[in-house]
C-alpha positions in Angstrom: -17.2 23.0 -115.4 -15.2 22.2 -111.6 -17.5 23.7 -109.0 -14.8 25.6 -106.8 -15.2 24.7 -102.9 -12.2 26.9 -101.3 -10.4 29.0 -103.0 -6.8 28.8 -101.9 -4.0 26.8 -101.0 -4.9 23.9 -98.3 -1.8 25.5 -96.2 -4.2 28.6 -96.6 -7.7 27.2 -95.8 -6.2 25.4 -92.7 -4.5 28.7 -91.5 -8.0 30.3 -92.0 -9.5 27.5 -89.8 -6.7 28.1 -87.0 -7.9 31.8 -86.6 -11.8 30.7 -86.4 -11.0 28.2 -83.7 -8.6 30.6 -81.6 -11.6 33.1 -82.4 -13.9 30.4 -81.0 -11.5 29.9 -77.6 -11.9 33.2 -77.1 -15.5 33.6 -77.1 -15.6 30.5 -75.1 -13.5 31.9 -72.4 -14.8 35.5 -72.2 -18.5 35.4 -72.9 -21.1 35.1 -70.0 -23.0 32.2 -70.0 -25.6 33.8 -70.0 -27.2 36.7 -72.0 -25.3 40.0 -71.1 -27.5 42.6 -69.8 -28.0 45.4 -72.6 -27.1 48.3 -69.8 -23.6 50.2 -70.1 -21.7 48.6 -67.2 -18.9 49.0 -65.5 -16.5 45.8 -64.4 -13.6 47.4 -63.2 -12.4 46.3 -59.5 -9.3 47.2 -57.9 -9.5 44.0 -55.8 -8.6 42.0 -59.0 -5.3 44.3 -59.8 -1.9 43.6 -59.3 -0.6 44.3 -55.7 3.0 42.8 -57.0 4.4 46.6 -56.7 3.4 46.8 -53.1 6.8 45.9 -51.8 5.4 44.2 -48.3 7.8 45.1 -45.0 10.4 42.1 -45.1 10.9 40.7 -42.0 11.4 42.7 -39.1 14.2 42.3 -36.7 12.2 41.2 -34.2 14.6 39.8 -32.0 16.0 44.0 -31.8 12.6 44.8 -31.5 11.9 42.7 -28.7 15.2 43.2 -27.0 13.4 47.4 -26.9 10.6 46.3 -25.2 12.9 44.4 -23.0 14.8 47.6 -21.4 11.9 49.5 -21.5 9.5 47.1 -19.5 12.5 46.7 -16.6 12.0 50.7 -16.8 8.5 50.7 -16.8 8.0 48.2 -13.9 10.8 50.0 -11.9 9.3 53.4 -11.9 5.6 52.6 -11.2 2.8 55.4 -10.3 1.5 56.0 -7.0 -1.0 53.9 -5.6 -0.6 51.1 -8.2 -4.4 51.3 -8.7 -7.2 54.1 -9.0 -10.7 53.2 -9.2 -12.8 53.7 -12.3 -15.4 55.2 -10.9 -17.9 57.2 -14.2 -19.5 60.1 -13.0 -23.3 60.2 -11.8 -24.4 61.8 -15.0 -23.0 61.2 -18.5 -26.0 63.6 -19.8 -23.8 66.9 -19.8 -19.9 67.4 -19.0 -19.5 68.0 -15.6 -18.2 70.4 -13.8 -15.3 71.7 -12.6 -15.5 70.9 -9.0 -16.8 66.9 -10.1 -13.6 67.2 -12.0 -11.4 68.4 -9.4 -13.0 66.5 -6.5 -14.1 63.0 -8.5 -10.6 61.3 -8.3 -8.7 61.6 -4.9 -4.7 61.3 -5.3 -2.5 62.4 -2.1 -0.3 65.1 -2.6 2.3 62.7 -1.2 1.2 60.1 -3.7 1.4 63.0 -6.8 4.5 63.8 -5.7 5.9 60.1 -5.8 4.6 59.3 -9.1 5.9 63.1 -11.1 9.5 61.9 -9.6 8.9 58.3 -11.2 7.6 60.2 -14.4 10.9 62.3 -14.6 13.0 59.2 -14.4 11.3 57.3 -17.0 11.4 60.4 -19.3 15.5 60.9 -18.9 15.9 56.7 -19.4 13.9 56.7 -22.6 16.1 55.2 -25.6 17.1 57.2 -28.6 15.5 56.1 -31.8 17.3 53.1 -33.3 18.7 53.7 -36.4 18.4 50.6 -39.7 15.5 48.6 -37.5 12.4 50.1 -39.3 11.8 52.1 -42.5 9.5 53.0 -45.0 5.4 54.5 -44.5 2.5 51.8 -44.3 -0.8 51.2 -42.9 -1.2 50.0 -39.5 -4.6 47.7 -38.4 -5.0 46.0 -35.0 -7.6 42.9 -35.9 -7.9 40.0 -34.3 -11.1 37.7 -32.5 -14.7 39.0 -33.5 -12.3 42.5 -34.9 -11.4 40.1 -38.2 -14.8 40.9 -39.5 -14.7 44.4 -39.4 -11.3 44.2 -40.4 -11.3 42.6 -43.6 -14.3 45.1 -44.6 -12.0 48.1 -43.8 -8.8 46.2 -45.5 -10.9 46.0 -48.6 -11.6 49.6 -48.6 -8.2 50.4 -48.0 -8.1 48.6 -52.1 -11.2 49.8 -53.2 -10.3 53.3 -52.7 -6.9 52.9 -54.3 -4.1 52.6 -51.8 -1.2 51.0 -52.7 0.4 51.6 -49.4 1.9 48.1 -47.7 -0.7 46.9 -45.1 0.5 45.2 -41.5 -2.2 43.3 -39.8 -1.5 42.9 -36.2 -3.2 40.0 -33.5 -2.4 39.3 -30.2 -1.5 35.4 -31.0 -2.1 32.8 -33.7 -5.3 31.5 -31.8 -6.7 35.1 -32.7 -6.3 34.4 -36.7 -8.7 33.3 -39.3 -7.0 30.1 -40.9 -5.9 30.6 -44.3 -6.7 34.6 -44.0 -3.3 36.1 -43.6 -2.0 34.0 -46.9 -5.0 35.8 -48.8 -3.9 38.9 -47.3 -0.4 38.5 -48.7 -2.0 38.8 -52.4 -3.3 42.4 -51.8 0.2 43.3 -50.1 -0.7 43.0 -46.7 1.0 40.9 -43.9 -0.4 39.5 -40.4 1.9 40.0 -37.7 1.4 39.2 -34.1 2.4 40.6 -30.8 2.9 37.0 -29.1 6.0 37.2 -31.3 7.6 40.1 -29.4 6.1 40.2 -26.1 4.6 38.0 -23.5 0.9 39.0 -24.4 0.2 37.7 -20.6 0.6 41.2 -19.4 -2.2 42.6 -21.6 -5.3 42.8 -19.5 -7.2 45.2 -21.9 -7.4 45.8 -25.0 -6.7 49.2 -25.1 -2.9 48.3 -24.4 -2.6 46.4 -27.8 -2.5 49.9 -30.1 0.2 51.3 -29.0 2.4 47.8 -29.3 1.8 47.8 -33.1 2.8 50.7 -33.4 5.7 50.7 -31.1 6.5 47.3 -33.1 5.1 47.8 -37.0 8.4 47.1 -39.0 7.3 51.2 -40.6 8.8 54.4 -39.6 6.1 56.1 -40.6 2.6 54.7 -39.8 -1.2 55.5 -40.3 -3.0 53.6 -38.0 -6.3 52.6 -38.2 -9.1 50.6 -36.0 -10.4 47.7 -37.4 -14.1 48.7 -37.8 -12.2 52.3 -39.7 -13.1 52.3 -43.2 -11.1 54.9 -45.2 -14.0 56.7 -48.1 -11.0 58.1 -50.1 -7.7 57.0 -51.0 -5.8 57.1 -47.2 -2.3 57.6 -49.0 -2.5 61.5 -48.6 -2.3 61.8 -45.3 1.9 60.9 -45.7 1.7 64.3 -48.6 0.0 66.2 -46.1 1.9 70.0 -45.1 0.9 69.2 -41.8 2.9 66.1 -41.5 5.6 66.9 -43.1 5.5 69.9 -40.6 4.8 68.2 -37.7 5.2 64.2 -38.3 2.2 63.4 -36.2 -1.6 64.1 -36.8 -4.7 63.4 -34.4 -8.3 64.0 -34.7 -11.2 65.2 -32.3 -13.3 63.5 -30.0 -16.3 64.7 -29.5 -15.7 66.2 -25.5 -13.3 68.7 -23.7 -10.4 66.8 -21.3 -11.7 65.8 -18.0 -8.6 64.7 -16.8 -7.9 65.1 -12.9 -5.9 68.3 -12.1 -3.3 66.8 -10.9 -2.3 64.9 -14.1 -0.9 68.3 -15.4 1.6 68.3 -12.3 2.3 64.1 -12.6 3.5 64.6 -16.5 4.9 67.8 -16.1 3.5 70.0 -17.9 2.7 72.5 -14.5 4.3 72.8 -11.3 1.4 72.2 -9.5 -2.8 70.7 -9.7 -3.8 72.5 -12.9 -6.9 73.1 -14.9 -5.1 74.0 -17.8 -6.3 70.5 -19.9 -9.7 71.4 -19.3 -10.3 73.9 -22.6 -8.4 71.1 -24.5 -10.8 68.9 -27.0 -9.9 65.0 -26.3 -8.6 62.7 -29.3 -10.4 60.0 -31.3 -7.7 57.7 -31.9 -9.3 55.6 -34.7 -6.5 56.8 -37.0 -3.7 58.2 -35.9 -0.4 59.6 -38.5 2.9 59.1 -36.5 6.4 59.6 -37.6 8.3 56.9 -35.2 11.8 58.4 -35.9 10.8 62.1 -34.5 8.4 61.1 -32.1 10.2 58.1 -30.9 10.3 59.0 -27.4 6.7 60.1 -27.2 5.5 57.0 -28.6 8.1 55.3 -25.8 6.2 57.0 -23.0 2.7 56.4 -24.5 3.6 53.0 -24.1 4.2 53.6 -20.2 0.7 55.6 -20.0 -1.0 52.8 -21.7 1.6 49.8 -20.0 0.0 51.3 -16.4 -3.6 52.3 -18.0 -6.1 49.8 -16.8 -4.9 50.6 -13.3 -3.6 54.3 -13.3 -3.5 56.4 -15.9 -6.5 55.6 -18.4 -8.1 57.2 -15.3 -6.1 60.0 -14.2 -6.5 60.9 -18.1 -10.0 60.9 -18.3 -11.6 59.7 -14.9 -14.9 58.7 -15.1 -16.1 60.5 -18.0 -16.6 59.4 -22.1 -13.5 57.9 -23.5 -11.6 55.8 -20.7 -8.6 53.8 -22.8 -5.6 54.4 -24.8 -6.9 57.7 -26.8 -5.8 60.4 -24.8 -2.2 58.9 -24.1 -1.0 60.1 -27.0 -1.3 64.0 -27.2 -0.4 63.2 -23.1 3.3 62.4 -24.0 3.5 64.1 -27.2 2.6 67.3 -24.5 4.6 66.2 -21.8 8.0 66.0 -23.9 6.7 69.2 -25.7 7.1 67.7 -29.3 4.9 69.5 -32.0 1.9 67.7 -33.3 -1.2 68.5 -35.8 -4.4 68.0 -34.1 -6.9 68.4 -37.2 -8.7 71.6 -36.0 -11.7 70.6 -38.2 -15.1 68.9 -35.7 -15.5 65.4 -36.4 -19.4 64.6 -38.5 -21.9 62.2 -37.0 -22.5 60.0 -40.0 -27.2 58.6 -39.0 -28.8 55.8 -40.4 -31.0 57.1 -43.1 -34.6 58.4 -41.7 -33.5 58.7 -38.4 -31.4 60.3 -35.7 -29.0 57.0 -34.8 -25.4 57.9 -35.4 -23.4 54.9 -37.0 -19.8 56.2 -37.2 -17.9 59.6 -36.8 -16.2 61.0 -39.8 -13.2 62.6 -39.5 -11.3 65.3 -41.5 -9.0 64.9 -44.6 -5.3 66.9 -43.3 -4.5 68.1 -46.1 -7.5 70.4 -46.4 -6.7 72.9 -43.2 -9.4 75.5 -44.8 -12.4 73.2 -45.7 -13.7 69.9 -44.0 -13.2 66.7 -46.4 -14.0 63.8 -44.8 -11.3 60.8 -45.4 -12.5 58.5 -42.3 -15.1 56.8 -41.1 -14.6 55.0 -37.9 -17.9 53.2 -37.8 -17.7 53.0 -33.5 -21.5 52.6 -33.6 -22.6 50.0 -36.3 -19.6 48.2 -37.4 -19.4 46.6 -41.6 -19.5 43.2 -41.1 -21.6 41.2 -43.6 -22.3 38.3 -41.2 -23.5 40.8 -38.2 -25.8 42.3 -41.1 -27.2 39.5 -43.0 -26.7 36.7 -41.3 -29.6 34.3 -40.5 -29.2 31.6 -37.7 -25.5 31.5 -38.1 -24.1 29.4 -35.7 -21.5 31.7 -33.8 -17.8 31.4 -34.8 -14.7 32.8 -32.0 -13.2 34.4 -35.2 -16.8 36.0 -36.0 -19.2 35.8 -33.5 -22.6 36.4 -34.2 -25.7 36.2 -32.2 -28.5 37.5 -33.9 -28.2 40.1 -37.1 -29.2 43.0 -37.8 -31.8 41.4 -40.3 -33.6 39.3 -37.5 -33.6 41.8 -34.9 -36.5 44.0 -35.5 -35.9 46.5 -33.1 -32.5 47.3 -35.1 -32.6 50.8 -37.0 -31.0 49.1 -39.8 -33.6 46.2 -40.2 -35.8 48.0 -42.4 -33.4 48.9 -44.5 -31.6 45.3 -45.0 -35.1 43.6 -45.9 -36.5 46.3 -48.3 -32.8 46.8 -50.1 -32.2 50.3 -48.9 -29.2 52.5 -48.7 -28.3 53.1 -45.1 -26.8 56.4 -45.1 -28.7 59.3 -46.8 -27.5 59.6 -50.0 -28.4 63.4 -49.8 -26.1 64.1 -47.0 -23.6 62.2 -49.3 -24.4 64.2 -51.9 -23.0 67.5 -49.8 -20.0 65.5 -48.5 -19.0 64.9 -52.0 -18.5 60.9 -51.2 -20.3 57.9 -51.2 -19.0 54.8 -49.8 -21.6 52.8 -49.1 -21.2 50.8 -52.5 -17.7 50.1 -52.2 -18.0 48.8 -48.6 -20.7 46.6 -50.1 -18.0 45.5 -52.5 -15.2 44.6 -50.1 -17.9 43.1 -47.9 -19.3 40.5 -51.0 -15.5 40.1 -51.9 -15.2 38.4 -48.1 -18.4 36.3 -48.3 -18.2 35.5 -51.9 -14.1 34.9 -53.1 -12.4 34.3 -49.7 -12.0 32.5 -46.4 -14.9 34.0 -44.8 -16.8 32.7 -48.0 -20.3 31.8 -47.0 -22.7 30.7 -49.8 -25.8 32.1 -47.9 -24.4 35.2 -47.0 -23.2 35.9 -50.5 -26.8 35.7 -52.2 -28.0 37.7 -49.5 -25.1 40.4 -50.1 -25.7 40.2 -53.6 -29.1 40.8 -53.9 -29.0 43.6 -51.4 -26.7 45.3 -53.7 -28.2 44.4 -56.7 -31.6 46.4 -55.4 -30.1 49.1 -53.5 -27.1 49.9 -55.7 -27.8 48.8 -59.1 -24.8 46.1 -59.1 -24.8 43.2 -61.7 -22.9 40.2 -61.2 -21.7 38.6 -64.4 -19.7 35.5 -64.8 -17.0 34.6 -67.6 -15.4 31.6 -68.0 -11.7 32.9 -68.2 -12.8 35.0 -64.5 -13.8 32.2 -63.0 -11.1 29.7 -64.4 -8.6 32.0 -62.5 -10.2 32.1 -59.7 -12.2 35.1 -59.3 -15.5 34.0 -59.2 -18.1 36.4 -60.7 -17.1 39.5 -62.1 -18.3 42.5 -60.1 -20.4 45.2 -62.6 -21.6 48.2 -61.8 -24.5 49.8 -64.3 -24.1 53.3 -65.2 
């Protein structure tokens, strides 16, 4: 009797063998390489989606754009306040707000002078340019990065992802020196694009950077704009603001500060909004302009004459605005014009939270209000003012410093840091309690973006990524797990969460 082997035709058995060896490929390519971890896990990461749909500003019309700054500069310089400079002098005490007669009394101007510089305010108002129609379009996200900013930036940028924007992203620095080499053609993947202001404007001019804000937005390619700080990282999806009633109502949102105006009386009189020294600011709550919503096409000409606020603030008007008191810069310019040309606005009536390190009573960012929710606060914000996300300025040890990312000593080796404890023993750094009643929890997903940077990018750093990864690993229950086919297309280790 014929033992039978295979039964089949040859063209059969060889078939068979095809679909073992593609079976086999596929193992090969999509196992770990080492023994999966038996705990359900999560892998998803919106870093590793498609950004293809994000249809990226094209490229601006910059010479139009430049020839607008143009006629307003010859405006700006002809019709300069009186005196050309006003000392920053802060107040004795920063402890409590001062009074009214420190406010009245802290910042002499001459009636002469007042006079001089309301006529020149007048005159710059009538000259201001109509909107121009077909040079920008569309809604996007604003950032201002640049020098040691980069770091925090490209934390925030990746949360922008993380918490599912797919709103266009415009990254603005002063000049190509400022720029992290190789950075803005990564940015590019996630639909985001560097511009620079050197490409509009002589940046020669700028001697602070407060003035830099209100360029990108007086230059971003958008017509509608959110703008946020570099060291703002959004803990929801951002997008909503655009859906908001309130802007669609109004086309411009701000959000609190945390104190009353202490403007000088007589900057009612200077922008018009009383015929004489007034103390009707001082009831008003001041702006935290970490984010900002701004419809350029009906609020063209308020933005215009923010732009003369902030193109005289260093030396005028950052100091009538808020004299020596909390907040000197750029903030308060805004609701100034958007007041002074009596265009409606939202200010978000919600107070802003004090986000503390966990155990104690150090603040490390203010969290501002979601729009859309006029009844409840949500929070949809944190500008992190206090303690910045930047994986280097955490983790770092005896870095050597960098002008993109300077970094002098971390948080880790500095003892007296309220944060050191919690980077060497793994901890969470906010209170997940207080998370728990704000219905978020970031912290994990800024620990993402932040191993994404110093793990899979420019900024990679093999040190700082074991550190990253093993702080996560403790504190948030992460699990990195590496595939062939993830790494072969150039992702590195896949990102798991365990559930």
């Amino acid at each position: 009797m014929r033992r039978v082997l295979f039964k089949g035709s040859p063209r059969r058995i060889v078939s068979a063998l095809g679909w073992l060896g593609l079976l086999y490929l596929a193992w090969w390519f999509l196992a770990p390489p080492s023994p999966a971890s038996s705990r359900s896990l999560d892998c998803k990461s919106s870093r590793h989606r498609s950004f293809n749909q994000v249809t990226l500003s094209g490229t601006p019309d910059t010479k139009s754009i430049s020839q607008i700054w143009l006629s307003l500069e010859t405006t700006f310089k002809a019709y300069a306040p009186v005196p050309k400079s006003l000392p920053h002098e802060p107040f004795t005490s920063q402890a409590d707000f001062p009074p009214i007669e420190a406010i009245k009394n802290h910042t002499y101007i001459s009636k002469e002078d007042g006079r001089t510089t309301r006529d020149r305010h007048v005159t710059v108002v009538n000259e201001l340019p109509e909107y121009p129609a077909d040079i920008f379009n569309g809604r996007g996200i604003v950032m201002l990065a640049g020098g040691r900013y980069n770091g925090y930036a490209a934390t925030g940028l990746g949360m922008i992802r993380e918490t599912g924007s797919s709103l266009p992203v415009e990254v603005w620095m002063k000049d190509e020196p400022e720029e992290k080499k190789g950075w803005c053609k990564e940015l590019e993947k996630e639909g985001m694009i560097c511009r620079r202001l050197s490409d509009y404007i002589d940046v020669e001019f700028l001697k602070h950077g407060y003035q830099f804000k209100i360029l990108t937005m007086l230059f971003s390619s958008f017509e509608q704009i959110l703008f946020l700080d570099a060291d703002n990282v959004p803990v929801r999806n951002p997008d909503i603001v655009f859906e908001s009633k309130r802007f669609i109502d109004t086309g411009a949102i701000l959000w609190p500060d945390y104190w009353k105006h202490s403007g000088t009386p007589i900057l009612p009189f200077v922008v018009g909004l009383a015929d004489e020294a007034s103390e009707i600011l001082r009831t008003e709550q001041t702006v935290e302009s970490g984010q900002i919503v701004w419809d350029k096409k009906r609020h063209w000409k308020s933005l215009c004459l923010a732009t003369y606020y902030n193109y005289y603030g260093p030396q005028y008007y950052y100091t009538l605005i808020t004299q020596g008191w909390a907040g000197w810069g750029d903030k308060d310019t805004f609701p100034t014009a958007l007041k002074s040309l009596h265009e409606e606005y939202y200010m978000i009536p919600h107070k802003l939270e004090t986000l503390f390190v966990n155990g104690t009573i150090e603040g490390i960012g203010m969290l501002q209000a979601d729009p859309s929710n006029q009844e409840e606060y949500e929070p949809l914000f944190l500008h992190s003012n206090i303690i910045k996300w930047n994986p280097r300025e955490f983790l770092c040890v005896g870095c050597a410093s960098d002008k993109h990312d300077p970094v002098k000593a971390s948080f880790l080796e500095r003892e007296e840091s309220s944060i050191n404890r919690h980077l060497k023993e793994h901890r969470r750094i906010f209170n997940i309690e207080d998370m728990q009643k704000l219905n978020i929890d970031p912290e994990p997903l800024i620990w993402k973006s932040m191993e994404h940077n110093v793990c899979k990018s420019v900024w990679a750093n093999a040190d700082l990524c074991i550190r990253t990864r093993e702080h996560m690993s403790n504190a948030f229950g992460y699990e990195f797990r590496s595939s062939r086919a993830f790494s072969l297309f150039g992702y590195g280790d896949q990102i798991c969460i365990s559930k």
